[in-house]
N, C-alpha and C positions, 0 to 999 in steps of 0.2 A: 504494500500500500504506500504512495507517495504521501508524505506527511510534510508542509509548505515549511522552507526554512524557518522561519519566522513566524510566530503570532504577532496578527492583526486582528484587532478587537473589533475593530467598527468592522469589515464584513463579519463577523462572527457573530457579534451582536443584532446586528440587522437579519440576518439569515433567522438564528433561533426565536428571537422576539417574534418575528411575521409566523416561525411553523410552529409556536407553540398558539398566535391568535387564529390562525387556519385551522385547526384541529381543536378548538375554544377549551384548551384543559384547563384555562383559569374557573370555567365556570362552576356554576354547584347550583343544584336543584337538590329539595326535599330528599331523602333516601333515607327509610328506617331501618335498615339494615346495615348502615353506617351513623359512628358517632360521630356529631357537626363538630366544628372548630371556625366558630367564628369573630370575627374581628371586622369592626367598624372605623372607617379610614378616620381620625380627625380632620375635617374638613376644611381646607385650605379656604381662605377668600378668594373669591373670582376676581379680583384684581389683582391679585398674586401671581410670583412669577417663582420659580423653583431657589432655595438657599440651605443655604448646608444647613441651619435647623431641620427643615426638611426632609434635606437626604437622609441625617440621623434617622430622623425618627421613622419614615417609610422604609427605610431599610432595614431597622428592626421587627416593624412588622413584615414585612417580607420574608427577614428568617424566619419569622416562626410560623409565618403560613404556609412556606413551602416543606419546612420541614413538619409540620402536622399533618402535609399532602400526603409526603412521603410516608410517613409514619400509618397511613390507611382511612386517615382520619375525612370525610366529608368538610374540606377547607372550603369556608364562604369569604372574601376578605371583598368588602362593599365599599365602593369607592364613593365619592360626590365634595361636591363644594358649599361652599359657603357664601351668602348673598351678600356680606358686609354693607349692611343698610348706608353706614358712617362715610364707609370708603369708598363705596362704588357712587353714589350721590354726591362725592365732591366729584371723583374723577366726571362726571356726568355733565353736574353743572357747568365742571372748565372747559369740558371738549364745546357744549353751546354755547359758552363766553365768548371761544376764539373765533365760532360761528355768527358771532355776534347777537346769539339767543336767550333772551333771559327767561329765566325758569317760567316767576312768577307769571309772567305774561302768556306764553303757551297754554299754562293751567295744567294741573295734575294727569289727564289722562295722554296729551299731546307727550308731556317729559316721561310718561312711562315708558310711552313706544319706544322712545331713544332710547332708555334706559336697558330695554330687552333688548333691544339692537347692538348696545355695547355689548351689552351681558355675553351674546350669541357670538360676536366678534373675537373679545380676547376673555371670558369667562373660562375655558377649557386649558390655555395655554398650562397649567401646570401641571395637570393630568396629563397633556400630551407628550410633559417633560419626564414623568412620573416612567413613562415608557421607558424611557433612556436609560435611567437605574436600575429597568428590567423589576420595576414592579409586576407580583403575578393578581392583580384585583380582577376578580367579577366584574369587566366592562359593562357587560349589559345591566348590570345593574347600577349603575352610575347614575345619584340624586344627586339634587341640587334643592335647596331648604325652600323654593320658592317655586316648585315645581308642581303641580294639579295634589297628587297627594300628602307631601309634605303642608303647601296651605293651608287645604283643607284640614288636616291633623292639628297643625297651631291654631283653627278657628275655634275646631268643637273643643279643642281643651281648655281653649278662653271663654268660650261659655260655661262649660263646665264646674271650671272653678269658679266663677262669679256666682251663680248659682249656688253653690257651696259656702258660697260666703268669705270667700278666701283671694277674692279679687273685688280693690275697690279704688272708686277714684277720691281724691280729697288734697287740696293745695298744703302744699306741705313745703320744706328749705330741700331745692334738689343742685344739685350740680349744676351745673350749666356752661356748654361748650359754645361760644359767643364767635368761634369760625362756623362749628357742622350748626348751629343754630339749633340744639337740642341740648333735653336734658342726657346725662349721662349717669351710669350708677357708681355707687362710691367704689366698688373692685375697678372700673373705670379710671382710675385717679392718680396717676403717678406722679409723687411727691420728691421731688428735685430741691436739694440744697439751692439757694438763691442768697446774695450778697447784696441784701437790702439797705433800707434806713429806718431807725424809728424817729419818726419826729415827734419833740414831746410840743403840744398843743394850751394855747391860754383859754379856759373856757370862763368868762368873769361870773359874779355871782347877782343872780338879779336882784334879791335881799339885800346886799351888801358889794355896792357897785365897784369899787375900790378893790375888794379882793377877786380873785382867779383860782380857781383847780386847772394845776399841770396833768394833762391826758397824753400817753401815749402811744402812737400808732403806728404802722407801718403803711396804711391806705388814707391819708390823709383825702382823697377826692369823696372817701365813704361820709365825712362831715355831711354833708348836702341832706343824706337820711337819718340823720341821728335823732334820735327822739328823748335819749335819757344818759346820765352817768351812770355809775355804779362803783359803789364802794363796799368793802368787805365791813359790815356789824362793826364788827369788835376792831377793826382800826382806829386806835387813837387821832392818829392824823388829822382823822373826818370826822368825828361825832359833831362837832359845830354845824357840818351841813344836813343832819337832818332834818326833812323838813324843806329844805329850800328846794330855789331850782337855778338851775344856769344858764348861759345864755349861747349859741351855739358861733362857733366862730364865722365870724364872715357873712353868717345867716342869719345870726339874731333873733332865731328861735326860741323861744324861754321853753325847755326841757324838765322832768322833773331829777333830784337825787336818789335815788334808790342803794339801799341795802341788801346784799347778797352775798352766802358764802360762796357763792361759785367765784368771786374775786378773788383771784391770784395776788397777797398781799407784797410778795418780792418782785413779780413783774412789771415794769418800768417806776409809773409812780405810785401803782396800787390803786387808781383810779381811772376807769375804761368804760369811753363812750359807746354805745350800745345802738346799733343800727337796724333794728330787727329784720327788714327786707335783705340785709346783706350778708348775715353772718349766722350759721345754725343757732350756735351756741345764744347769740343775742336775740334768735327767733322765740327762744324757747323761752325767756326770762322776758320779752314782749308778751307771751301768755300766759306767763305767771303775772306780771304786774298790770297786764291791760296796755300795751303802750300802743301808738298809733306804731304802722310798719310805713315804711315811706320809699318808692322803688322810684329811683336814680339812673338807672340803664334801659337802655333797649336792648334788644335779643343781642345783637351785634356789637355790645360791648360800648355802644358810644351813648353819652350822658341823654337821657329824655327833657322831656318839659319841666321836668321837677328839676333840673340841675340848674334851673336860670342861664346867669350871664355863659353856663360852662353849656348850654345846649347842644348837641349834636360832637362837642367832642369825645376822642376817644380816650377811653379811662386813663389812660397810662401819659398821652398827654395833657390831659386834664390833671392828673397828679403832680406832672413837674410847674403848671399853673398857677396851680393853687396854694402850691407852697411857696410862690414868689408871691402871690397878693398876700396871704396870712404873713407873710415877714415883714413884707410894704407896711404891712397893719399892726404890726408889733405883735404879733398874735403868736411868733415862733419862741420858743421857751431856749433850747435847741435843737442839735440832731447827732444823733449818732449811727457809726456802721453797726448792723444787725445781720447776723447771721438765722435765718430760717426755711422753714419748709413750705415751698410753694405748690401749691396742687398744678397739676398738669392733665389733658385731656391727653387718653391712652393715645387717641385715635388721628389727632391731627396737633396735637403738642401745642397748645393751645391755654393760658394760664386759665384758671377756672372761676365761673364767676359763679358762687353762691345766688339761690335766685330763688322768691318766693314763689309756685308754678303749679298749677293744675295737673296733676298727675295722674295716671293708675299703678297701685302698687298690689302685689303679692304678698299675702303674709305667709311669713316663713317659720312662726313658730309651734306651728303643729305639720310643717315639714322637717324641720332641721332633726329633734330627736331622733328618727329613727332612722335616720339617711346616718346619725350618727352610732348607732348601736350598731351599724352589723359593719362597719370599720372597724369600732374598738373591738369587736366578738371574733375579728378576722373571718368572715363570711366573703368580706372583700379584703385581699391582702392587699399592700401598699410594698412595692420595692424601688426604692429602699425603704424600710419600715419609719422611717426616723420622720418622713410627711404626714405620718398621722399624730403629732402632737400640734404641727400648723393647722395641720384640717380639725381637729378638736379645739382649738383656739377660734377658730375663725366662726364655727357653727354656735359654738356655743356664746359668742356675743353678734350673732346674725341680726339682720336690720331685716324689714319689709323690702322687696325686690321694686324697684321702678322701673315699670318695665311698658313704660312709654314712651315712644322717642316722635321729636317733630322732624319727619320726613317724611319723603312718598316712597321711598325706592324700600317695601317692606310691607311685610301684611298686616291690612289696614284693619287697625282697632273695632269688632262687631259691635258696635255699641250707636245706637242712631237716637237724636234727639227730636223732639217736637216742643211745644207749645202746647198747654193745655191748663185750664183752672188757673188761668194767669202764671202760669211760670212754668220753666222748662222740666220737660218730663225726658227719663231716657231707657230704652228698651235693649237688648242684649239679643242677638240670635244670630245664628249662623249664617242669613240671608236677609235682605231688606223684605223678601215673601213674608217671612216666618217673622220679621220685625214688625212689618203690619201688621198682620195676624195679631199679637200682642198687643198693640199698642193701640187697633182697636178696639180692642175687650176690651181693655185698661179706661177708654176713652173715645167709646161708640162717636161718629163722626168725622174722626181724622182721618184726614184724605192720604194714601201713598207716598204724596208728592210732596207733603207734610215734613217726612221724616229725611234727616241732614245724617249722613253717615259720619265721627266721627274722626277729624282731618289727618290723627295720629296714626303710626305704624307700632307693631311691637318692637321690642329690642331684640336683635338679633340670636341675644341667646337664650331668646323664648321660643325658637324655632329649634336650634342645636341641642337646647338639653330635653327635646323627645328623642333624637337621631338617634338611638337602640333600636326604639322603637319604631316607629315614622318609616323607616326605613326599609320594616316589613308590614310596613302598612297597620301594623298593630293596633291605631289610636281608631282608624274608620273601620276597621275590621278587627277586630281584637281578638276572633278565634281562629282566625286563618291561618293553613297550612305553615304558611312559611314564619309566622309569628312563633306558633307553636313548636315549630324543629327548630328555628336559629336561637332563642331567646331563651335565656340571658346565653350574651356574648361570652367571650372567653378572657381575653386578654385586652383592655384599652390601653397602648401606647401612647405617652403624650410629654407636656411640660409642665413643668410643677407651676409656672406664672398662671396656668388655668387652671387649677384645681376648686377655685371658688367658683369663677365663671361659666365653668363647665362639669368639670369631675365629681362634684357635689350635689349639682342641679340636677345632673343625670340620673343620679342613687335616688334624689326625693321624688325623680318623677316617677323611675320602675317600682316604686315601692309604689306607690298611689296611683297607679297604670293597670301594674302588674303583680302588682303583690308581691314581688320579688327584684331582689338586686337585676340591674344590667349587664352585670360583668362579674366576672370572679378575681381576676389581678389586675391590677394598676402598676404598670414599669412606667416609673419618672424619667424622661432623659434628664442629662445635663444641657449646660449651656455651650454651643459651643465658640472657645474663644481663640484668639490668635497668640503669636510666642510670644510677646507683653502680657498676657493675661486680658487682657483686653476683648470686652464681646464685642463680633461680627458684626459689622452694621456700615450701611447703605454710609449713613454721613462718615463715619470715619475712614473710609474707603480702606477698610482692613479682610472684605469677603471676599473669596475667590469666586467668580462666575461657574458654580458647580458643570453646567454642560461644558463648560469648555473643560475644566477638570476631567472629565470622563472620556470626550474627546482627543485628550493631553493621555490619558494612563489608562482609559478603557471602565468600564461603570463597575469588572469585577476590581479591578484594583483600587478605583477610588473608596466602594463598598468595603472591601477588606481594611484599607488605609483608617478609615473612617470608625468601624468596629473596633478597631487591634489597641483604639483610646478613649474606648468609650462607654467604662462601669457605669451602673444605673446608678443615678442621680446623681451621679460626680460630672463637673464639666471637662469638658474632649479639649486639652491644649491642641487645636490643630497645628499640625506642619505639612505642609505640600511634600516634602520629602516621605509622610509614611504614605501616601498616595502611591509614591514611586518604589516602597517596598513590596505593595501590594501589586504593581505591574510588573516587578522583578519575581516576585512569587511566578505570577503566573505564566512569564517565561521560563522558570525551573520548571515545571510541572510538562511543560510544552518540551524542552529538549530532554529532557523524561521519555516521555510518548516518545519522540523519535529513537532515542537509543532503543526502547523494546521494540518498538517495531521493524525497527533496522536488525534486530539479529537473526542468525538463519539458524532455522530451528532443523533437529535429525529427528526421524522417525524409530531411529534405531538405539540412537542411546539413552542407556537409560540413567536414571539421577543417581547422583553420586551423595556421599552421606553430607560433603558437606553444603551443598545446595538444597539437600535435606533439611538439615540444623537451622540454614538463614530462613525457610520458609517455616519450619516453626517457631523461632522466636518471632517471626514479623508475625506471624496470626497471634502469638499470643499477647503480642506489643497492641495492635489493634484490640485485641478485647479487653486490653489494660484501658487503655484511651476511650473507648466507646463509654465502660462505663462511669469514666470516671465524668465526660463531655453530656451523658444521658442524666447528670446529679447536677450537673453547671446548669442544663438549660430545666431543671426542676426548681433550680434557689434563682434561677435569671440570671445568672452569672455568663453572659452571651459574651464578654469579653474574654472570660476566660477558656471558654470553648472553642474559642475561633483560635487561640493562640493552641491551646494543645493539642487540635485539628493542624495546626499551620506548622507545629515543629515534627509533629509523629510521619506527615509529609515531604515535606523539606528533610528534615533531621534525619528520622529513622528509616524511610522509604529511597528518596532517592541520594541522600548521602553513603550513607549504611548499607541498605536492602541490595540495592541494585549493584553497589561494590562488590558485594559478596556473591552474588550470581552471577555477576557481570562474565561471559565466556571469555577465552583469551583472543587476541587482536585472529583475526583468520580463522576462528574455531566455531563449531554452530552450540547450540545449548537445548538441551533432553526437553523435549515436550511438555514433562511433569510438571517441571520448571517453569516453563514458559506459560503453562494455563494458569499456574498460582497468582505467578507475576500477574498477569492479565488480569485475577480474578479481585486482590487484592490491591490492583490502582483504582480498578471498577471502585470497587466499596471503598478506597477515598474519594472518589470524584463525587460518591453518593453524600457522605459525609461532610464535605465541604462544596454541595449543591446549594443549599439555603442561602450560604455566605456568598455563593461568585456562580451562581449561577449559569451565565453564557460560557466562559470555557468547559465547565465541567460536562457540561450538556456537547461538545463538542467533543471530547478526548474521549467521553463517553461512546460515541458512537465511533470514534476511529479506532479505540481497542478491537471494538467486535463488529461483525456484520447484525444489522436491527431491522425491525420490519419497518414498513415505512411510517408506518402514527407511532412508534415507539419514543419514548421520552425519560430521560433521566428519574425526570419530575415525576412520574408516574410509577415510577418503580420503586423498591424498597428501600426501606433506611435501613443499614446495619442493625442488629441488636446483641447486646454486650452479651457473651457468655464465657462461662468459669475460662481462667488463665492461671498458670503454672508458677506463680511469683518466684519459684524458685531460678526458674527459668531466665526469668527477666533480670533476678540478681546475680544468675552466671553472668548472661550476657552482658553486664554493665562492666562487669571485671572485664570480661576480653575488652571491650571500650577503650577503658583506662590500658588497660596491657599496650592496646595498637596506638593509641593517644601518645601515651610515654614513649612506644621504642620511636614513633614520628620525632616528638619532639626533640628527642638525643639527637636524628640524623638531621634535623632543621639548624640545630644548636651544632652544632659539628660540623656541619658541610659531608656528610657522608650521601655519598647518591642513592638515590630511592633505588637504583638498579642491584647495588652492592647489596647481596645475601649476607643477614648477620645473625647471630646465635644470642639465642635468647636462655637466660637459667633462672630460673623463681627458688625462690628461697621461702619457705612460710614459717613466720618468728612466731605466731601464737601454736599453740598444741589444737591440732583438729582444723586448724584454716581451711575453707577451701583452697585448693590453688587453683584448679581451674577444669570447667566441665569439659571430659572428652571429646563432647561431641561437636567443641568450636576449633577445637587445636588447629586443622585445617585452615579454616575459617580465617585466624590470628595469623600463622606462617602467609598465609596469602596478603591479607592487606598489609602487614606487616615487614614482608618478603626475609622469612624467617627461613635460615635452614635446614633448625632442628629447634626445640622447646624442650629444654631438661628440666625436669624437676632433682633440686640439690639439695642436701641436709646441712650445709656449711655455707658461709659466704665466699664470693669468688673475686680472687684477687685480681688487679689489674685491668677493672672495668669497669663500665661505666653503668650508675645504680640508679634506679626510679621507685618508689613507693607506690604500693597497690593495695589500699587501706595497710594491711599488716602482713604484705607480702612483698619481700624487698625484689626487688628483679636486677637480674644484672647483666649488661652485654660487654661482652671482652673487649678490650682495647686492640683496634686496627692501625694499620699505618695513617690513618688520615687523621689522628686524635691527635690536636696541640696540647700536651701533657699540661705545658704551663698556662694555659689559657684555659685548660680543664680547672688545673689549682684555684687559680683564683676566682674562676663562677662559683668553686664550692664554696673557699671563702667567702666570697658573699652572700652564699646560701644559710651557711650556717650561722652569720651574725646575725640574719633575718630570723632565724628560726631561735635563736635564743634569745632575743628580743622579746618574739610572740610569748616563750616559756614565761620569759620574766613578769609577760605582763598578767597573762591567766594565771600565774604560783599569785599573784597579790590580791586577784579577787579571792583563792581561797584559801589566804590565811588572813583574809576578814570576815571575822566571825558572825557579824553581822548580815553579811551576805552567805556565806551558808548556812544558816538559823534560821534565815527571816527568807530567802529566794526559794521557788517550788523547786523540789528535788527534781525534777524534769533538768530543771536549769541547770543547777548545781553539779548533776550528774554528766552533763552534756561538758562541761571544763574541766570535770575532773575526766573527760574520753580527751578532749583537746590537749591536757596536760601530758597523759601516757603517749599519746599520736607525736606532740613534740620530742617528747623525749628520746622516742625511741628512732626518729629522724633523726633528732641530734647525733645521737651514736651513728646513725648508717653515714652520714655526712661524714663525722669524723674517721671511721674506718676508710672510707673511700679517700681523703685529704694523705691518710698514712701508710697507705699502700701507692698515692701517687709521690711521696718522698722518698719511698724507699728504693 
């Protein structure tokens, strides 16, 4: 069989990708006669474009669907997107800016069309990149959260719950993002150090015009709303102003003084104007005391009718404004630099403007319990387990969900208004039919055309956290086939940044859905970041363009690259360089293939014992490795598998294995031989199929002749069975044995062609020296000409240690005597160094009293090891003087 110099990834990949979607073995249909394994894509936003977060974390899922394929399991892995209400409605509005189109003026249904229109455009791009990395998902089953069934599912659940009692609207302090022009929720909210001012403020007293209370702020433009002070009771400083009121600066508002322990008596002067439209905290003590609330902004951030002289501008230059007239005005006390935390909008980075606002919210406190019991019960495990003290912090001081956003691009809130008995009335139903209906029984007479559908959307991840569900249609049909076989999922792969947003919202929904969890594990990725430490990100222009990566070293090598740093819940220090160990992997494995298929095989000869011996240590090296790789991917230790898949390959296979069967230059090699060899690359190509996929799927099929719908994929994983460890700890001695006599002739300049004489000497009573059945084995990689076993030490040569087994080869003419002397001198001052320093850990007594005898017993093996090197060193120094 001609086997192409060279691997080349991209036709490889291209080839296998297209013949594994021709023959649709990603797909999965119900089968009870198979157990499901399935996994729900985290759904990317359809403004998104592919980034090594990504690749992470699809490529974890990707092992472990392919390998649950393998494994016989009915693997469903459900792909689809995300409608990003946020992001896809900016990206929307700018492409009809440029167009010269304004939103408002089209009107809501004209910007939908566009809105699909983009969608349809570049909504898919990351799915289509998703390919590239040789994702195996259920195409045909590919949602998107805003798709006929997925809406319908967010409607009836919003009915549902309102009806329940558990969805209500009421103005409340929400966030508020002053670019997307909506409220946002507090997991929404990333809080960014900022290198502010506080300015301390003169507020005079209207009682007693002559005196001032110092206030200090860092939003001095919020004065405009202020309705009240606030001073802590029991402040000495203040008790004169109870009773009074003050006057507001610049405004001239007379205000009243209020008492309250919520004052913070050590921050700035212990007295803090109180703005209720602007500030939670000040919202809540406006309803505790009755204060008026007074709103200063428009949606967009820039000062309203209430802001007078400051109308129409925007907050922040309004700030630097206003603190020029209040100093004009004497009114500045001083200022100083302030270090604090400024809210930011997740979605468009955007400072956040607290906003008094009609909302609907969620209540979450007869959700959150039980989403939180079957975490801590480990019903759903958590790896790394150390996220579920955040996720119990987090639920356990959970808020009402807001989960109304002002935009169109998002399923629009069922909730329609009318008029009726003087004031507005509002009905709930899944359609404006069934809204009539209601509305009028409710209020015989009202006309259809009456009723105003509510101009809000839900928030985005009032659609995502059904997607277990939704997905099998489970919300509109709750006993259908496919609900009932895939549910609950198997494994959610994701980021720990969405755990509230998502990972949590999802457990309260299959409880109150489904009556049962969604999932049974959660693997947290990490972050991944670049050699500074530093996360990946667009602005710091620190991310590698992942296609071009893949293009650059092939999607199995960037895949492996990517894995081989990437424990759960630890973040991945990327380097471009393990990319390129993963593309050098996959060219071992490739001049692999070619050497076995390049040798010519005899009919007639037959295996010799010690082609025997390398074929069963390597089978029973593989059932070492399987099961120890079959326990990694049970604790999710997916890094660790891949590394002892990648060295039993590398290392033990074509280092090792193939040396020692390897026939001589002109010679053919026995059949026996040659089927093992075949049988045992087979079943690594199986076993590091999940992780690299495209080559394996190729070397796969150039070992052996396959029918033609045959696939890697589709056929077996290995499975561990009993191994001989005695077996495994001969052969580690011969290792070292061929290791050592290597390095004498590295260390030497002896030529690897020079035949030299090997004599073991064993110092303990009972050592093994070494199992028969490698001797062979050793003389060959070793190019040994005989292997004596001695009862004495042998003078005049040159000695290596084999745990407790001194070896020695004789002195040739190519040995510089005096350049031997002196290595050992150096050897030995090293090696009584190490003595000197382990004798001092144990003759502190402290440390062998108080350290586990594990430990303890492990230096005093290190202290006999040295010593008894000391002596072989020194023998060998006194036989080279004599």
């Amino acid at each position: 069989m001609e086997i192409a110099p060279k691997y080349e990834p991209r036709a490889v990949e291209d080839k296998w990708y297209s013949f594994w979607l021709e023959r649709n073995l990603f797909h999965s249909e119900p089968d009870i006669t198979r157990k499901p394994f399935t996994v729900v894509i985290p759904p990317p936003n359809v403004t998104g474009v592919l980034h090594m977060g990504h690749m992470l974390n699809n490529t974890i899922q990707d092992v472990l669907v392919r390998r649950a394929r393998m494994m016989g399991y009915n693997a469903c892995w459900v792909p689809g997107t995300d409608h990003a209400s946020i992001a896809t409605e900016a990206k929307v509005v700018n492409m009809l800016k440029e167009k010269g189109i304004n939103k408002r003026e089209i009107g809501r249904d004209e910007f939908m069309k566009h809105a699909w229109q983009w969608k349809e455009e570049h909504g898919d791009i990351i799915l289509r990149q998703l390919r590239k990395l040789g994702c195996s998902c259920d195409w045909e089953r590919t949602a998107f959260t805003m798709d006929e069934t997925r809406y319908e599912s967010v409607i009836k659940v919003f009915v549902d719950l309102y009806y329940k009692g558990l969805i209500y609207r009421g103005v409340r302090m929400v966030n508020w993002d002053p670019v997307a022009l909506t409220a946002v929720s507090d997991e929404e909210v990333v809080y960014k150090e900022s290198n502010s001012k506080l300015f301390f403020l003169r507020y005079y007293v209207a009682e007693v015009p002559e005196k001032y209370v110092v206030v200090a702020t860092t939003r001095p433009e919020t004065i405009l709303g202020d309705t009240a002070v606030c001073v802590h009771p029991d402040d000495e400083r203040y008790q004169w102003l109870k009773g009074k009121h003050v006057l507001v600066p610049l405004v001239g508002r007379e205000v009243p003084v209020i008492m309250d322990g919520y004052v913070d008596r050590e921050f700035g002067t212990g007295a803090l104007k109180i703005t209720p439209a602007h500030d939670v905290n000040d919202y809540n003590l406006g309803i505790k005391y009755g204060l008026q609330s007074i709103n200063i902004f428009n949606d967009n951030g820039t000062l309203n009718d209430n802001g007078g002289a400051y109308k129409g501008m925007d907050r922040f230059v309004c700030r630097k404004q206003i603190i020029k007239d209040l100093a004009d005005n004497g009114l500045v006390e001083k200022t100083e630099d302030y270090k604090n935390k400024v809210g930011h909008s997740e979605r468009t980075d955007a400072v956040i403007e607290p906003k008094l606002s009609a909302q609907w919210f969620l209540k979450m406190e007869n959700l959150a319990p039980k989403a939180l019991e079957v975490v801590e019960n480990d019903e759903i495990q958590f790896h790394p387990a150390k996220f579920k003290n955040i996720y119990r912090h987090w639920l356990e001081n959970i808020k009402d969900w807001c989960i109304s956003r002002q935009l169109w691009w998002g399923q629009r809130i069922p909730a329609y208004y009318y008029q009726a008995d003087g004031k507005q009335q509002v009905v709930v139903a899944e359609s404006i039919e069934e809204a009539f209906v209601l509305a009028e029984k409710e209020h015989p007479g009202v006309r259809r055309e009456d009723l105003q559908q509510d101009e809000d959307v839900l928030d985005t991840w009032f659609s995502s956290w059904l997607w277990p569900i939704s997905l099998f249609d489970g919300i509109r049909k709750p006993d259908n086939p496919e609900i009932n076989y895939y549910y609950p999922t198997d494994n959610l792969i994701t980021a720990p940044d969405i755990i509230f947003f998502w990972v949590a919202r999802m457990i309260m929904c299959g409880e109150e859905y489904r009556h049962e969890v969604p999932f049974r594990h959660v693997y947290f990725t990490g972050i991944v970041r670049d050699k500074l430490g530093r996360k990946m990100s667009k602005s710091l222009g620190n991310s590698p363009d992942p296609i071009m990566l893949i293009e650059k070293y092939g999607a199995d090598g960037v895949r492996m690259g990517m894995l081989l740093t990437a424990p759960a819940g630890n973040d991945l220090p990327f380097d471009e360089s393990i990319c390129e160990q993963g593309r050098n992997f996959a060219n071992k494995m490739w001049n692999a293939l070619r050497l076995v298929t390049g040798w010519q095989r005899s009919d007639t000869l037959k295996q010799n014992d010690d082609n025997h011996a390398a074929v069963e240590w390597m089978e029973q090296r593989m059932a070492n490795v399987l099961e120890e790789v079959e326990q990694d991917f049970n604790d999710f230790r997916l890094s660790e598998a891949l590394m002892k898949t990648y060295k039993l390959t590398w290392d033990d296979f074509c280092s090792w294995y193939l040396e020692m069967v390897k026939p001589a230059f002109g010679e053919p090699i026995d059949n026996e031989t040659h089927n093992s060899t075949i049988s045992i690359f087979e079943r690594l190509m199986c076993m590091l199929h999940p992780f690299m996929p495209f080559i394996t799927e190729e070397i796969w099929h150039l070992l052996a002749e396959r029918c033609n719908n045959a696939s890697i994929m589709t056929g077996s994983m290995p499975a561990s069975v009993f191994y001989d460890k005695r077996t495994l700890d001969a052969f580690a001695t011969v290792q070292e044995m061929v290791t050592g006599v290597r390095g004498l002739r590295n260390g030497k300049g002896i030529p690897p062609k020079e035949a030299l004489e090997l004599y073991v000497f064993p110092h303990a009573e009972g050592s093994q020296v070494l199992d028969g059945r490698f001797d062979g084995i050793v003389k060959k990689l070793a190019n040994l000409s005989k292997i004596e076993v001695t009862d004495h030490k042998v003078v005049d040569s040159l000695a290596f240690m084999v745990g407790t087994i001194e070896c020695f080869v004789p002195f040739g003419q190519n040995i510089d005597a005096e350049a031997e002397l002196k290595k050992l001198e150096s050897d030995l001052k090293y090696a009584e160094g190490f003595l000197t320093t382990v004798m001092k850990k144990l003759s502190n007594d402290k440390f062998v009293n108080g350290a586990p005898e594990k430990v303890v017993n492990l230096e005093r093996q290190k202290k006999a090891d040295a010593e008894q090197k000391i002596a072989a060193i020194k023998e060998q120094i006194a036989a080279l003087k004599r």
